[in-house]
C-alpha positions as CSV (number, residue, x, y, z in Angstrom):
1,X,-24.3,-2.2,-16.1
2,X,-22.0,-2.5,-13.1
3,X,-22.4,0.5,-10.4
4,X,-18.6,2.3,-10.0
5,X,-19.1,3.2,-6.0
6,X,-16.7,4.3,-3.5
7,X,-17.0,4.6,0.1
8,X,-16.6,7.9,1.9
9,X,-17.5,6.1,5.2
10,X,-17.9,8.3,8.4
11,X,-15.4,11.4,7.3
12,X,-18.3,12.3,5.4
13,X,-19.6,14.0,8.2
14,X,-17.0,13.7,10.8
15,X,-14.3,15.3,8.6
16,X,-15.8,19.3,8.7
17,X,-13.8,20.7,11.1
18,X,-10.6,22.6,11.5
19,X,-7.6,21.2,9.6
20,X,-9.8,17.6,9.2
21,X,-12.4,19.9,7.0
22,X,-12.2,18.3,3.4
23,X,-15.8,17.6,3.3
24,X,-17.2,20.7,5.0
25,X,-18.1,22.0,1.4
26,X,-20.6,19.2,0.8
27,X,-21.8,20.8,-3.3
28,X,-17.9,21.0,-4.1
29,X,-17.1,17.6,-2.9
30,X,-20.2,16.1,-3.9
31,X,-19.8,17.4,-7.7
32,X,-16.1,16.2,-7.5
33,X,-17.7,12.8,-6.6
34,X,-19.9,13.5,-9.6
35,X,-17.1,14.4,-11.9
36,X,-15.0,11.5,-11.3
37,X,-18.0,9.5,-12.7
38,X,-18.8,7.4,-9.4
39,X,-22.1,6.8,-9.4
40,X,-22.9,5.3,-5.9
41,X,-21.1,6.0,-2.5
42,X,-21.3,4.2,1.0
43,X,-21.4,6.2,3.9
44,X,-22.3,5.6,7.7
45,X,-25.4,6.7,8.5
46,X,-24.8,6.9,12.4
47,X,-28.3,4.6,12.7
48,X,-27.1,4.2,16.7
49,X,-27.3,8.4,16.8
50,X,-30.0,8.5,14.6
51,X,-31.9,6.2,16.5
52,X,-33.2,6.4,20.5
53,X,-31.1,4.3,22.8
54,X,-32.5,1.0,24.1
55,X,-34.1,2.7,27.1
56,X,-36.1,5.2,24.5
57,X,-34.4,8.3,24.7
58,X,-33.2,10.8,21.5
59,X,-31.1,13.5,21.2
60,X,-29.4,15.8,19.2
61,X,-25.8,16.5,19.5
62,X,-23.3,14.0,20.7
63,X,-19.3,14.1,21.3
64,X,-17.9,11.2,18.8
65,X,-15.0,9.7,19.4
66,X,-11.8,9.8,17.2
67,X,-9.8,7.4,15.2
68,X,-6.1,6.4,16.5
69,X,-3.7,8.1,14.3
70,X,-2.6,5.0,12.5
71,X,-6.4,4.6,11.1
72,X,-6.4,6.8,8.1
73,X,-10.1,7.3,8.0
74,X,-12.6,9.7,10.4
75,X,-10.6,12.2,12.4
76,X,-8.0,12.5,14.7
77,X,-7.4,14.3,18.0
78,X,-10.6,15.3,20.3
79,X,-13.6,15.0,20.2
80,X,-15.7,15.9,17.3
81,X,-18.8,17.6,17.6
82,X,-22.3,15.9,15.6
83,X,-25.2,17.8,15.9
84,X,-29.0,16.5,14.4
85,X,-27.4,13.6,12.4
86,X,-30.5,12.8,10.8
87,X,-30.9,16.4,9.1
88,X,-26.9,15.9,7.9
89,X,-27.8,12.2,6.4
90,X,-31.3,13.4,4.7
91,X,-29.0,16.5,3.4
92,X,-26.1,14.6,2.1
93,X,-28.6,11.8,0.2
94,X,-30.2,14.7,-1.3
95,X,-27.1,16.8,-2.8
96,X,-26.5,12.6,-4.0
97,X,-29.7,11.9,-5.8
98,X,-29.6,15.9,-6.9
99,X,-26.4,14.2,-8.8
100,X,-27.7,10.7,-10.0
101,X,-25.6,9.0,-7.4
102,X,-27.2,6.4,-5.4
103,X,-26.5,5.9,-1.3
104,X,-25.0,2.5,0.2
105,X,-25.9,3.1,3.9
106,X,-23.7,1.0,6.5
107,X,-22.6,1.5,9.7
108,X,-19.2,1.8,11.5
109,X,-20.7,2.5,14.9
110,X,-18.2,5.0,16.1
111,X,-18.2,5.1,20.1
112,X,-19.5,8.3,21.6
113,X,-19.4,9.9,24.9
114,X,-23.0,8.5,25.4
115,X,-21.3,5.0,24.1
116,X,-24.8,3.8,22.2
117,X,-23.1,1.8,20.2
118,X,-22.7,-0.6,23.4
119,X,-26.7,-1.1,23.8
120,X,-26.6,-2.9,20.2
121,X,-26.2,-6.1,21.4
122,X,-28.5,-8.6,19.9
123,X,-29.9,-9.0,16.6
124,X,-33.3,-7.1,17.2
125,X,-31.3,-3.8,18.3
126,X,-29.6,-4.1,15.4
127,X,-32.3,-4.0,13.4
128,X,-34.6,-1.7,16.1
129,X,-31.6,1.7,14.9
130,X,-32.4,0.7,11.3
131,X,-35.8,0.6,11.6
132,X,-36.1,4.1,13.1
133,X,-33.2,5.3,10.6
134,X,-34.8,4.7,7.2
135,X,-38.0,5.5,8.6
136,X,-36.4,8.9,9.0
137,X,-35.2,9.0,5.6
138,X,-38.9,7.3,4.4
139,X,-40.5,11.0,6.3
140,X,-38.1,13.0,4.0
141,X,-38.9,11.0,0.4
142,X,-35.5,10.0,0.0
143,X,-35.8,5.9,0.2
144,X,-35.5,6.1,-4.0
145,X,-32.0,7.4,-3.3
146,X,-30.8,3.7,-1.3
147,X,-29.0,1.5,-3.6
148,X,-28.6,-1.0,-0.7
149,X,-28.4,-1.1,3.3
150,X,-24.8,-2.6,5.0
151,X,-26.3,-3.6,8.9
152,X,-22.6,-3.3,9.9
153,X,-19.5,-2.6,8.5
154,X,-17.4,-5.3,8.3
155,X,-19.0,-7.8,11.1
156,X,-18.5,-9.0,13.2
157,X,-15.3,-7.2,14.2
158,X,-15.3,-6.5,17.1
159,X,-13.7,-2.7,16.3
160,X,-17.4,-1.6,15.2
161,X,-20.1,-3.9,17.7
162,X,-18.2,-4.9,20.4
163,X,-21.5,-6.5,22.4
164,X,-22.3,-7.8,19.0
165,X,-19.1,-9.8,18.9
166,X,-19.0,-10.5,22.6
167,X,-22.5,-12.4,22.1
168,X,-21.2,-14.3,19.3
169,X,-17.6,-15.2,20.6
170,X,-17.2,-14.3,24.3
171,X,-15.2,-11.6,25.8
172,X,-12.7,-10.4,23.6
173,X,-9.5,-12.6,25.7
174,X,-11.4,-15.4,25.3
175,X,-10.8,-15.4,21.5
176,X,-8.9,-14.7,19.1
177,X,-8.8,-10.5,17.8
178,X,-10.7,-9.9,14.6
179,X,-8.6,-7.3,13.2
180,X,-8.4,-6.7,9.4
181,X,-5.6,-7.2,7.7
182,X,-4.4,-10.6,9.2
183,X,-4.0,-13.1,6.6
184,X,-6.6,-15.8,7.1
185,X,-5.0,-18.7,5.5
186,X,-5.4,-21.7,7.7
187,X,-6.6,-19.0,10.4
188,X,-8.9,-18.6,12.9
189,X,-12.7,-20.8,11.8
190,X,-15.6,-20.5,13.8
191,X,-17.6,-23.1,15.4
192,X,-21.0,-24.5,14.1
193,X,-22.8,-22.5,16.6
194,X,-21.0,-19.5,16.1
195,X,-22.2,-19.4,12.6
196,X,-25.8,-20.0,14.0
197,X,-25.3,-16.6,15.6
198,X,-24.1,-14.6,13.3
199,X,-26.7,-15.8,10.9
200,X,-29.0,-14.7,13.5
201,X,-27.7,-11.2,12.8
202,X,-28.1,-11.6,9.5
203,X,-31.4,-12.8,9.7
204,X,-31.9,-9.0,11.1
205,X,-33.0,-7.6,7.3
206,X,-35.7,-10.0,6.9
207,X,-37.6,-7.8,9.1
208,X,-36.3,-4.2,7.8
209,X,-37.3,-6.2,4.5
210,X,-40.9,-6.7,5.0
211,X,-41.4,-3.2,6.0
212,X,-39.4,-1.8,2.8
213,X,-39.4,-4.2,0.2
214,X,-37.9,-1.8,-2.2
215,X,-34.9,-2.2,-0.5
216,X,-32.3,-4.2,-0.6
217,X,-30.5,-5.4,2.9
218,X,-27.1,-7.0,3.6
219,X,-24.1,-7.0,6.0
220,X,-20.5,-6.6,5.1
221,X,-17.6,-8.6,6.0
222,X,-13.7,-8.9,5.9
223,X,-11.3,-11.6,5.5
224,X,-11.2,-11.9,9.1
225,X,-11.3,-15.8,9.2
226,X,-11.6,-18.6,6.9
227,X,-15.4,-19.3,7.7
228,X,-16.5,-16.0,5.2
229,X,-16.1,-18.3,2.7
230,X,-18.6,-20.8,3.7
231,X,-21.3,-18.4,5.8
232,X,-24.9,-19.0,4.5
233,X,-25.8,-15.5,3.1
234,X,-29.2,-16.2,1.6
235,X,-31.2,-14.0,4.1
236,X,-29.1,-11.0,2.3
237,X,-29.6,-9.4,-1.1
238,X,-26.3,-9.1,-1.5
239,X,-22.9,-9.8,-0.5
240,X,-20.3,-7.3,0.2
241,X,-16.9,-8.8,0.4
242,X,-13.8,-6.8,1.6
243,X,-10.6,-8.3,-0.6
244,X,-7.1,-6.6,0.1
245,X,-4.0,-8.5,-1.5
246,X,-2.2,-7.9,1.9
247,X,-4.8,-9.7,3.4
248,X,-6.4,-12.9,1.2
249,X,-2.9,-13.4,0.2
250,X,-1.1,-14.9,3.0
251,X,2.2,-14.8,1.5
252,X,1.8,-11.2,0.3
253,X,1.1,-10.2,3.6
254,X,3.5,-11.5,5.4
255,X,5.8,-10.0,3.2
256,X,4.6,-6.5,3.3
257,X,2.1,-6.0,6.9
258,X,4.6,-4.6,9.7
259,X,3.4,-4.4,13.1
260,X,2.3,-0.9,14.7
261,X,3.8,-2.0,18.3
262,X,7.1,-3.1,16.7
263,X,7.4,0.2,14.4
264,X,4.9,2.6,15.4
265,X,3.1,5.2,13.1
266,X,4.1,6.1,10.4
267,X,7.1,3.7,10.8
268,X,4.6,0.4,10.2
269,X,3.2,1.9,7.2
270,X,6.5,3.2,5.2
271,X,8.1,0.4,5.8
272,X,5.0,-1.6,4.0
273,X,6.1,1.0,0.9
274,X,9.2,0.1,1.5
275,X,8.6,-3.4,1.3
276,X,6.7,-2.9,-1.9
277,X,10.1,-2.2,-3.5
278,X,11.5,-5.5,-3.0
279,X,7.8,-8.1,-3.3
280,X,5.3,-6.6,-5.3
281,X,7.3,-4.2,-8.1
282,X,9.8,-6.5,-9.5
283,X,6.8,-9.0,-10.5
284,X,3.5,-7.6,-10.1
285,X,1.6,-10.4,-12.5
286,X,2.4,-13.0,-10.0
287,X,0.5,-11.0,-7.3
288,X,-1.9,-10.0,-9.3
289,X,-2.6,-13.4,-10.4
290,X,-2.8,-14.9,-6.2
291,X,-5.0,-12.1,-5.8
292,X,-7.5,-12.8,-8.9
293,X,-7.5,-16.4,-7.3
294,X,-9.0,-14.9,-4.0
295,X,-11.9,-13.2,-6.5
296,X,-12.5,-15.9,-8.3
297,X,-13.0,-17.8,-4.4
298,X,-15.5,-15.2,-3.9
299,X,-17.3,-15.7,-7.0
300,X,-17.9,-18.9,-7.1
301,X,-19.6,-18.0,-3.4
302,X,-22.5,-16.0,-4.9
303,X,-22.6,-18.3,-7.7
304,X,-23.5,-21.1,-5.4
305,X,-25.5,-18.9,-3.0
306,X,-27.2,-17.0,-5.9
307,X,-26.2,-13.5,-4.9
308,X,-24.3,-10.3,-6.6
309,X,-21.2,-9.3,-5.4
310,X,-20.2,-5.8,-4.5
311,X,-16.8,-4.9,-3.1
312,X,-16.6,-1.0,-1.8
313,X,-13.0,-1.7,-0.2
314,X,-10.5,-3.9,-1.6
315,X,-7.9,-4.8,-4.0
316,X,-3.8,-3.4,-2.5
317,X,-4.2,-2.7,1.3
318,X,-6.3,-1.3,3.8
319,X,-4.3,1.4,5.5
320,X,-2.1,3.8,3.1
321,X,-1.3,7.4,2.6
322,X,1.0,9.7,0.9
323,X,4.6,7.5,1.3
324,X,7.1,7.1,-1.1
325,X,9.6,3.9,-1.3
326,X,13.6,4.3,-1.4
327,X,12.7,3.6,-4.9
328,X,10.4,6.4,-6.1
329,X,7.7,4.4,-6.0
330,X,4.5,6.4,-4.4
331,X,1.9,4.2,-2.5
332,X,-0.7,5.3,-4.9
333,X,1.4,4.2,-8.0
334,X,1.0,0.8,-6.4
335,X,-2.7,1.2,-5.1
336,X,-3.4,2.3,-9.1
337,X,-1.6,-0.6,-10.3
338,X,-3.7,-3.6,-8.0
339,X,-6.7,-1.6,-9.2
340,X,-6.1,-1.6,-13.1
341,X,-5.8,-5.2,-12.4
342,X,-8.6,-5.3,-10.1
343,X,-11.1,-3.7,-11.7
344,X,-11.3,-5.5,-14.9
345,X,-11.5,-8.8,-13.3
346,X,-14.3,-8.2,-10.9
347,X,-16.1,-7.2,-13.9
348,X,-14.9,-10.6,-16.0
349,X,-16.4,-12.2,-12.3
350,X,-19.7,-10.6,-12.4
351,X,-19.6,-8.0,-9.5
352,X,-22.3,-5.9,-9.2
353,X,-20.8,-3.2,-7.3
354,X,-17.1,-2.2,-7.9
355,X,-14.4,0.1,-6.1
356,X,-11.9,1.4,-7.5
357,X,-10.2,1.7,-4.2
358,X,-10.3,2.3,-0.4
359,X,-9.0,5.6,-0.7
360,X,-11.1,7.3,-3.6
361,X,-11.9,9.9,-0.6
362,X,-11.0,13.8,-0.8
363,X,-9.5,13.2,2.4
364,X,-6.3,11.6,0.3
365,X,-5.9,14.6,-2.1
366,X,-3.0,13.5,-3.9
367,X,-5.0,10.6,-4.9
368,X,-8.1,12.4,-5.3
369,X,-6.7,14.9,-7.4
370,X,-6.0,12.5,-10.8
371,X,-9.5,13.2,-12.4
372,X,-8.4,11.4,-15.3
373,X,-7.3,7.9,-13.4
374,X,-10.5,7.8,-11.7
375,X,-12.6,8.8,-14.9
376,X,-11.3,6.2,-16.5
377,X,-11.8,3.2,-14.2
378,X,-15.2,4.7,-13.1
379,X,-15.9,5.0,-17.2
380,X,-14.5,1.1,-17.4
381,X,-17.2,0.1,-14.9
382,X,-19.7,1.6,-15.8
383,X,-19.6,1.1,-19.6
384,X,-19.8,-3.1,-18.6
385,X,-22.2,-5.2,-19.8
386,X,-22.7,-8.6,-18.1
387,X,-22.3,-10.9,-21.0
C-alpha cells in the first residue's frame, strides 16, 4: 500500500502567529490532516536549532528569519519568534502518531539571527544536528512515529545549506544559481568530482544508520540540473524526487515561468495563470503526457538503483496561490487537474510515497477546504496495491 503524504514543511511551526496563525491550533489542523485521509506528513524538524552549534553551545529561543513574499511557504514580515524547538517537534509527532500518521523529518535550514545553519558545512555536521535531533526524539519514545529522515531539503541548493553548496561548487558567482524551477534540459551538469562530494553528503546516513537501524535515511533533491538523473543514491533508503511540469518540462516552462525581476510579486505569478489559459487548458493530455515521460525517467532510476520512490512536492508548479486566469480558470483547478493525472501514474510507476500536491497545507485554505478532492486522491493512494 502506497503512503498518501503531504508536506507541511516549516509553517508547521513558524505559521502561529498573528495573521500567519493557521497552524496555531495544532489538534484542529492535525485532525483536518487526519480527515483528509493523509497518512504521513514532512515537516522540518529545525535539527540546526535543535542541535548545539559547532562550538557546543544550546539554546532555547531563537529569532528565525522570514520568507520573501514571492515564496509562498513559512512567513512573511519580521522576525518570528521559536522557542524550545525540540518540545514543539516531540509535541507535533505525538498529536501525529496519536492520529496514525507517520513523520517524514527533513530540513529547510531556515537562517536565524544566530545564523547556525552557516556552521553546517561538511558532511559530518550534517550528520552531527541529526544525531543529536533524533536522539532527542529517541529520549521522548517517539522514533516508531519516523516514516523516513530527508538530511536536507532539496540539496544541494544553495537557498537551504549555503556552506554545503559552497564546499561542493565554490562561491555562489563562481557557478551557476541552483534555483528551482529552471528547466534543466540540456542545463547546468556537474563535474565527476562534484558528484564525489555530494555523495559524500550522502554518505552522511550511513552513520545516523548504524546508530538507528529502524530508520530509514535519505536526502531530497530537485530538478536543479541534469546530473539527478545519474547520482549514485545507494547509500540512501530512498529517493525523494521533486517533479513539477514547469520544471522537468522544458518547453512547458518556458511557456508558463515569468521572471520576479521582470514582473514582480504577484505580477510573475498571475501572469503564469494567465499563461495557463493559452498552453496548458486547451490540450492538457499532451502535457500531461511530457510530464508522465519525466516520471517514468525517474522510475527507471530506482529501478536500476534498487530504491522506492517518494515524491512529497511535485506534479504542476512550485509557487501558486489563490489567482484566477482572464479565463475563469483558478490556479487550483489546474493544480487538481496535473494531480488527477499525476497521482494515478506514480502509482502505475511504483512510488512509495505520493503527494497529492505542494500545497495540501491549511495555509492555502481555498485549497484545503475541498475535503472531498483530497479524500479522494488520498483514498486512491492508499487503497493501491503494488501489482
Amino acid at each position: 500500500m502506497a503512503r498518501a503524504v503531504t508536506m507541511w514543511e516549516f509553517s508547521w511551526l513558524l505559521r502561529r502567529q498573528g495573521e500567519q496563525r493557521e497552524y496555531a491550533d495544532t489538534e484542529r489542523v492535525l485532525d483536518e490532516l487526519a480527515e483528509r485521509g493523509y497518512d504521513c506528513v514532512r515537516i522540518d524538524a529545525f535539527p540546526h536549532l535543535i542541535a548545539a552549534d559547532r562550538d557546543g553551545h544550546t539554546s532555547g529561543t531563537f529569532a528565525v528569519h522570514p520568507q520573501p513574499d514571492h515564496f509562498m511557504w513559512g512567513p512573511h514580515g519580521g522576525n518570528v519568534t521559536v522557542v524550545d524547538p525540540a518540545g514543539a517537534l516531540a509535541a507535533f509527532v505525538t498529536g501525529c502518531r496519536d492520529r496514525g500518521i507517520t513523520v517524514a523529518l527533513s530540513s529547510w535550514f531556515n537562517d536565524d539571527d544566530e545564523h547556525r545553519r552557516l556552521g553546517i558545512e561538511t558532511p559530518a555536521d550534517l550528520a552531527r544536528v541529526w544525531e543529536e535531533t533524533l536522539g532527542a526524539l529517541e529520549a521522548r519514545g517517539l522514533l516508531d512515529a519516523i516514516e523516513y529522515v530527508d538530511l536536507c531539503n532539496e540539496f544541494p541548493l544553495d537557498d537551504w545549506l549555503p556552506a554545503a553548496h559552497e564546499a561542493i561548487f565554490g562561491r555562489p558567482q563562481d557557478t551557476q544559481p541552483s534555483i528551482p524551477g529552471q528547466a534543466v534540459e540540456g542545463g547546468w551538469v556537474w563535474s565527476a568530482e562534484q558528484r564525489e562530494r555530494i555523495r559524500a553528503y550522502f554518505a552522511a546516513v550511513n552513520g545516523l544508520r548504524a546508530r538507528w537501524p529502524q530508520l530509514r535515511f535519505t536526502v531530497s533533491v530537485a530538478p536543479v540540473s541534469e546530473s539527478v538523473y545519474d547520482l549514485d543514491y545507494r547509500d540512501l533508503d530512498l529517493i525523494e524526487t521533486h517533479i513539477w511540469l514547469s520544471s522537468n518540462v522544458a518547453e512547458f516552462a518556458a511557456a508558463t515561468n515569468f521572471s520576479l525581476d521582470e514582473y514582480g510579486f504577484p505580477g510573475a505569478w498571475q501572469k503564469q495563470v494567465d499563461s495557463l489559459d493559452d498552453v496548458y487548458w486547451p490540450h492538457p493530455e499532451r502535457w500531461h503526457r511530457r510530464l508522465g515521460e519525466e516520471m517514468a525517467r525517474w522510475a527507471a532510476v530506482a529501478r536500476a538503483q534498487n530504491r522506492s520512490l517518494w515524491t512529497t512536492e511535485g506534479w504542476s508548479h512550485i509557487l501558486l496561490d489563490d489567482f484566477t486566469s482572464p479565463l475563469g480558470h483558478h490556479a487550483w483547478d489546474y493544480v487538481k487537474s496535473v494531480a488527477e493525472y499525476a497521482v494515478p501514474k506514480a502509482l502505475a510507476l511504483g512510488w512509495e510515497g505520493v503527494c497529492t500536491s505542494n500545497f495540501a497545507e491549511p495555509h492555502f485554505p481555498e485549497l484545503w477546504a475541498d475535503v472531498e478532492w483530497h479524500r479522494t486522491m488520498t483514498d486512491l493512494i492508499r487503497n493501491h496495491t503494488a501489482s
